[in-house]
C-alpha positions, 0 to 999 in steps of 0.5 A, spaced: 500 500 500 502 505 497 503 512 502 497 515 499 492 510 499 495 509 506 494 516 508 486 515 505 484 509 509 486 512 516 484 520 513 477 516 512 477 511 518 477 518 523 472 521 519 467 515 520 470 516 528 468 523 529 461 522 526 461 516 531 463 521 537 460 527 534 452 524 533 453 521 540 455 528 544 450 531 540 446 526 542 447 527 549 447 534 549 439 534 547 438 529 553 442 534 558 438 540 555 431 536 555 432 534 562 435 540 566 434 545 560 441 547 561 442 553 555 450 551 555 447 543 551 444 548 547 451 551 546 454 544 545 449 541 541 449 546 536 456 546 536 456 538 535 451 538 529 457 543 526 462 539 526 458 533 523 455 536 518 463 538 516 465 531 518 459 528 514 461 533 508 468 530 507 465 522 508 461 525 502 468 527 498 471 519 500 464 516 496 465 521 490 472 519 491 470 511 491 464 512 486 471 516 481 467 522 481 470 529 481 471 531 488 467 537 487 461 533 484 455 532 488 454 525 491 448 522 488 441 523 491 443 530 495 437 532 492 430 531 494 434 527 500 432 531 508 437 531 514 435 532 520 
């Protein structure tokens, strides 16, 4: 395995992570303000959902990648698709 391919592999590895550390911390967050209507889950949901749109972009970027689209294609059924 080449550099590159090594350094995709792991790149892509610690994205499907964050989005795993991501939408669980965003998940407790909403639990934390839906009990104790603490405003700082607020905060804090607002900026875990943040970085998982960011991070689910990039995924988004490896499916062209391995679909061998362009890097600024936009992968397939992006519209008409809604992400809550």
């Amino acid at each position: 395995m080449t550099y590159e391919q090594e350094f995709l592999r792991d790149f892509e590895e610690w994205i499907q992570n964050q989005i795993m550390v991501n939408e669980m911390a965003m998940n407790e967050s909403r639990r934390v303000l839906e009990e104790d209507r603490d405003e700082r889950a607020a905060d804090a949901y607002i900026r875990y959902e943040s970085k998982l749109d960011a991070y689910q972009f990039i995924q988004g970027k490896f499916a062209n990648y391995k679909a061998g689209k362009s890097f600024h294609d936009l992968p397939d059924g992006l519209f008409g698709e809604r992400r809550y």
